[in-house]
C-alpha atoms as one frame of an Amber mdcrd trajectory, in Angstrom:
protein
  49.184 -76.980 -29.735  49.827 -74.955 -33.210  47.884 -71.937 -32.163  50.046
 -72.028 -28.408  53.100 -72.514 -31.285  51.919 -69.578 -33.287  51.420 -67.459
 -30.454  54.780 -67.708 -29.438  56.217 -67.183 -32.833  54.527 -64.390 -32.479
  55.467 -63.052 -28.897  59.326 -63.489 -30.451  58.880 -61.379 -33.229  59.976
 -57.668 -32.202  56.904 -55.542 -31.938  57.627 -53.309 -34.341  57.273 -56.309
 -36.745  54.536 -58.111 -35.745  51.762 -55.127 -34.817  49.093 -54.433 -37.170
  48.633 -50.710 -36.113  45.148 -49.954 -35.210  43.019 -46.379 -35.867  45.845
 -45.178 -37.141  44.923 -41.294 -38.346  46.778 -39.167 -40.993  46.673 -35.920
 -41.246  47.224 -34.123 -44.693  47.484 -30.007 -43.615  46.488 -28.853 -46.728
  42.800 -28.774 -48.554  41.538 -32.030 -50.936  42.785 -32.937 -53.937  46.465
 -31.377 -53.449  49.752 -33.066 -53.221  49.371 -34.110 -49.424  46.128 -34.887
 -49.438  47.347 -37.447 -52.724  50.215 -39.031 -50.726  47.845 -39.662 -47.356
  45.236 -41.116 -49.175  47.958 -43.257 -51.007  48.865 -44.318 -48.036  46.046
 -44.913 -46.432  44.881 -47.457 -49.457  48.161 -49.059 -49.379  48.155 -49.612
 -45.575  44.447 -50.909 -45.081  44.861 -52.970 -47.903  47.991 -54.618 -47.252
  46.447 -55.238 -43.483  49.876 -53.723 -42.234  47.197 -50.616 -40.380  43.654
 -51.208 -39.786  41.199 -48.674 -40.027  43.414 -45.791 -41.390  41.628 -42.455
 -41.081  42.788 -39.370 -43.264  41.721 -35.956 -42.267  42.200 -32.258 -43.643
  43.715 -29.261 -41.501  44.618 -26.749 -44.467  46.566 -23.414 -44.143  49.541
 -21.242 -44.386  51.883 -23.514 -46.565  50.775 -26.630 -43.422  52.268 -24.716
 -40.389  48.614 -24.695 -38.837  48.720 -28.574 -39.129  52.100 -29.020 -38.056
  51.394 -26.698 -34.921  48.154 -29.207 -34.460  50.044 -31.921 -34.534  52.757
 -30.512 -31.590  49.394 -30.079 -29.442  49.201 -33.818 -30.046  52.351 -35.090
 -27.928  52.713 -38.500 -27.275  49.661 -40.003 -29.703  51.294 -42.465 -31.157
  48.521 -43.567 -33.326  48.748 -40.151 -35.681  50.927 -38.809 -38.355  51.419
 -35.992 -40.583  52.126 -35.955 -44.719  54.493 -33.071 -45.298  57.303 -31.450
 -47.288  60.026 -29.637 -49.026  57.076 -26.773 -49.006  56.659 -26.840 -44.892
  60.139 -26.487 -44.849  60.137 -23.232 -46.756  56.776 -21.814 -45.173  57.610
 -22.409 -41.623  60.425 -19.926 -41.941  58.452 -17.698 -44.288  55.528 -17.759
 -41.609  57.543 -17.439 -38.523  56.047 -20.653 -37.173  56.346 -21.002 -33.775
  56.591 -24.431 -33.834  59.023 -26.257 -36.555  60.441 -29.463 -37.968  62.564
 -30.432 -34.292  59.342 -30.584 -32.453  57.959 -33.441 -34.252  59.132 -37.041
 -34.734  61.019 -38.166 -37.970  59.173 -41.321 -39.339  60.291 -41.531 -43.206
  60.558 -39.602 -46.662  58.611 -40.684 -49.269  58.340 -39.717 -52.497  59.711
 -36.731 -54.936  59.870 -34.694 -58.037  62.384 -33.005 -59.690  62.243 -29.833
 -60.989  62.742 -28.649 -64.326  63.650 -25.229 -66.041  62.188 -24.279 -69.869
  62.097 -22.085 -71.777  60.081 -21.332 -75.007  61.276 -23.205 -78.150  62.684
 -19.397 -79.905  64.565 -18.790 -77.070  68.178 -18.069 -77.757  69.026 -20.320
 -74.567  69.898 -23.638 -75.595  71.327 -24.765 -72.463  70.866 -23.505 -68.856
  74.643 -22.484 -69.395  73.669 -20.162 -71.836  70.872 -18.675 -69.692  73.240
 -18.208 -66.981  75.869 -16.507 -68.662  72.766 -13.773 -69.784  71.491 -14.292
 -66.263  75.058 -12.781 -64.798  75.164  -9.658 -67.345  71.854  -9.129 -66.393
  70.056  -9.673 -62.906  66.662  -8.063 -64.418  66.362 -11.686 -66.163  62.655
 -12.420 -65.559  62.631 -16.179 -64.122  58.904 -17.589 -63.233  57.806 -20.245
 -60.715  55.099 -20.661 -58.025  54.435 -18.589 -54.803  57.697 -16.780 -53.354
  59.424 -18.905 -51.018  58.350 -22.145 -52.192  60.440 -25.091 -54.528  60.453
 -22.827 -57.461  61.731 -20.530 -56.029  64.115 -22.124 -53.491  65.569 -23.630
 -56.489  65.724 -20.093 -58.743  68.162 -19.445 -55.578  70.018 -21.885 -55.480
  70.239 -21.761 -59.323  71.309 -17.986 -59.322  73.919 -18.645 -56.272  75.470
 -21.321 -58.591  75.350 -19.066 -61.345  77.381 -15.989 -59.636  74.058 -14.370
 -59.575  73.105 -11.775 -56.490  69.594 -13.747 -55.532  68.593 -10.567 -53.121
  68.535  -8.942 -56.514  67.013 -11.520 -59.091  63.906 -10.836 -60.984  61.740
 -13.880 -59.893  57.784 -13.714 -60.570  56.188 -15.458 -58.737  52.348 -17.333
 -59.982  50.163 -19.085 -57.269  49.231 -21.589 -59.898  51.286 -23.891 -62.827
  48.707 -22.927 -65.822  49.854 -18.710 -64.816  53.400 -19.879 -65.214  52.870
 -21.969 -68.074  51.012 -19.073 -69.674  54.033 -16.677 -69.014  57.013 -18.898
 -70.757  54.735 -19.533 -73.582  53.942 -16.330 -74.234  57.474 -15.057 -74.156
  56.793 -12.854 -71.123  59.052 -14.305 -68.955  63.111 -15.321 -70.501  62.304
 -18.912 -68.235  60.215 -20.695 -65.784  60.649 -23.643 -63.322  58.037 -25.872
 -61.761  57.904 -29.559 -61.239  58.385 -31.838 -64.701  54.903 -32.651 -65.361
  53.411 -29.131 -64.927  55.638 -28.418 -68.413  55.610 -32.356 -69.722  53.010
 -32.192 -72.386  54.587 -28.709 -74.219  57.938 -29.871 -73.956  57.079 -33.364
 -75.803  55.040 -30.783 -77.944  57.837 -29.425 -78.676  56.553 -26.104 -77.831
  59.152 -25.393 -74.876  62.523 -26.456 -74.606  63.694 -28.269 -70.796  67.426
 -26.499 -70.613  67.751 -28.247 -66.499  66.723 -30.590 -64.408  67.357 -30.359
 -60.531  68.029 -34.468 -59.928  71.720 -35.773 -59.474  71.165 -37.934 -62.720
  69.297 -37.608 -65.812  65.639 -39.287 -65.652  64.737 -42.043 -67.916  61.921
 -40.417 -70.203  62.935 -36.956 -69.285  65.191 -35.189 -72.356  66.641 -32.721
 -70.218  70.216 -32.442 -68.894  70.759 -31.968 -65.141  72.282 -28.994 -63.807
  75.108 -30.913 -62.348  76.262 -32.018 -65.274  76.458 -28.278 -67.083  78.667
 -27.444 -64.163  75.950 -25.958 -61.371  76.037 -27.683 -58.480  72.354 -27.625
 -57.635  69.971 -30.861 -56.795  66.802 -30.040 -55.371  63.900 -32.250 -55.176
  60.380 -31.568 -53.736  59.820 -34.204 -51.696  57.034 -35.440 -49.633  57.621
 -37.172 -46.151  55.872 -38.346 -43.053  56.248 -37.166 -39.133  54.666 -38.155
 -36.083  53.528 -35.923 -33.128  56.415 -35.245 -30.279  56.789 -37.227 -27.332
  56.121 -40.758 -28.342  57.964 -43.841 -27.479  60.487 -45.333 -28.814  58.406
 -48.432 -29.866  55.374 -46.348 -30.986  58.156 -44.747 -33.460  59.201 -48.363
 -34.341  56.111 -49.296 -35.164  55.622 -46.393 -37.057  58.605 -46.891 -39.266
  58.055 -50.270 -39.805  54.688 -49.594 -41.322  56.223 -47.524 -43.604  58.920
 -49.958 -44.279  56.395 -52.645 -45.343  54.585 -49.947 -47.161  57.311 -48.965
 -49.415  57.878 -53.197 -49.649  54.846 -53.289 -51.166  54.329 -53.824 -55.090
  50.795 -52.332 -54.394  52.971 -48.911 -53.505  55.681 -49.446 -56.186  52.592
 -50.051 -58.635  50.980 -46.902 -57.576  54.267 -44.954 -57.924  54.452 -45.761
 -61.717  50.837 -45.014 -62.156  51.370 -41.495 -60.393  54.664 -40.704 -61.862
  56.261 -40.244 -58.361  59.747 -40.959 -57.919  60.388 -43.072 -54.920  62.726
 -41.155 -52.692  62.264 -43.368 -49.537  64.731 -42.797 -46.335  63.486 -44.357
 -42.584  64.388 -44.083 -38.856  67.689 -42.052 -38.235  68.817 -41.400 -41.761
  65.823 -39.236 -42.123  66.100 -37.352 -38.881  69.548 -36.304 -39.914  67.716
 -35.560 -43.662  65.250 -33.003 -42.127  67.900 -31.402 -39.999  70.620 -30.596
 -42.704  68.015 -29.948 -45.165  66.127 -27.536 -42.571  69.390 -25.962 -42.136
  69.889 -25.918 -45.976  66.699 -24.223 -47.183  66.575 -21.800 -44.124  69.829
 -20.183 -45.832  68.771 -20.089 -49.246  65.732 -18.239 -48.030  67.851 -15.723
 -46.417  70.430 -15.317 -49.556  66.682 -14.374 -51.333  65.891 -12.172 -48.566
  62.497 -13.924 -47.525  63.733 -14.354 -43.931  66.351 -12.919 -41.477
């Protein structure tokens, strides 16, 4: 009599809530040990763990910025036990790679997580404030501004930055370093006026007091962060690299339920909140149909920064 009882609680519960997902796979397009790989294999502990998916599977398809996974993922239509880990970065490189396939082929299941960017510059520096800097930056486009590869958050937000700033982007002097300890090297050693990456590339020689943070792309200052936002100095810029998760094209409208709901209970979770504080991610978390609208505007958003830098048509 209590298990026919439980069984019907059960049958009343809407599917999306009361499915364990089973084999689920995620797929993180880049190589171990980066940023996606991090966030699937977050989630995979998370979801196993908190029995809301049982076995989860994580697997690697690496290249061009994740446009080969994302294309791999559009040859999966209708597999409704897969998803993909992706990005502010995908955004940038599938217009940078002429992918064939982008963002509106897949399905929208939730962002994630974040980080804010920050802008130093070496402790000497005349620049006390990014309004300084950009008063310098608009005598003088040459201005030597450092970040990561061309066309990714560093320099999506140099961009937007320099657009703000009455600067001509198509004519900015960004250099661009494939990897945080070039860049680091480059403000330190006074090669560069400035440089931009996420906070912790730059956290241990600002508290050093060896560089100075004159910006921070979030809407609000950051607790722990001594930096003042752009906003604030009168720039209208807020850019953060986040991280989210899609699903192939082509699945039902209950396999997407399910989907979101796992990641619903997921971000419920102290377990994820915990892990969060241990990573120093900032929880940026948007579901269902407020993140479909998210990828389109911001899609539409980073495709014309790109092409007020030049990197696309």
């Amino acid at each position: 009599m209590k298990t026919a009882l439980l069984a019907a609680l059960a049958l009343s519960l809407p599917a999306a809530q009361a499915q364990t997902l089973n084999n689920l796979r995620i797929m993180a397009p880049a190589s171990p040990g980066g940023g996606w790989d991090q966030t699937s294999r977050a989630i995979q502990t998370v979801l196993q763990n908190q029995g809301i998916a049982k076995p989860v599977q994580v697997f690697n398809v690496p290249g061009a910025g994740g446009t080969i996974g994302l294309a791999q993922l559009y040859n999966a239509k209708g597999d409704g036990s897969q998803m993909m880990t992706m990005g502010l970065v995908m955004v940038g490189a599938i217009l940078t790679n002429g992918s064939k396939v982008d963002l509106s082929r897949v399905t929208p299941i939730a962002r994630l997580t974040g980080e804010y960017e920050v802008m130093v510059v070496p402790a000497s520096s005349p620049y006390k404030t990014f309004k300084d800097l950009a008063a310098a930056w608009k005598t003088n486009n040459g201005l030597a501004i450092a970040g990561g590869s061309a066309g990714g958050t560093d320099h999506i937000l140099v961009g937007l930055l320099a657009k703000s700033a009455g600067v001509d982007s198509r004519k900015m002097n960004y250099v661009p370093f494939s990897g945080g300890g070039e860049t680091l090297a480059a403000v330190l050693g006074n090669q560069v006026a400035a440089a931009v990456a996420g906070y912790g590339e730059f956290e241990a020689q600002i508290k050093a007091g060896k560089l100075r943070a004159i910006g921070i792309s979030s809407a609000k200052r950051q607790a722990g962060i001594d930096a003042p936002t752009f906003k604030e100095q009168g720039f209208n810029v807020e850019l953060s690299n986040w991280r989210g998760i899609v699903a192939p094209p082509g699945i039902s409208s209950t396999e997407k339920a399910n989907l979101v709901a796992a990641m619903d209970k997921l971000h419920a979770s102290k377990e994820w909140k915990d892990l969060l504080k241990t990573r120093g991610w900032i929880d940026l978390y948007m579901s269902g149909s407020k993140y479909d609208v998210f990828l389109k505007t911001e899609s539409a958003r980073i495709k014309g920064v790109l092409k007020d830098i030049g990197l696309v048509k």
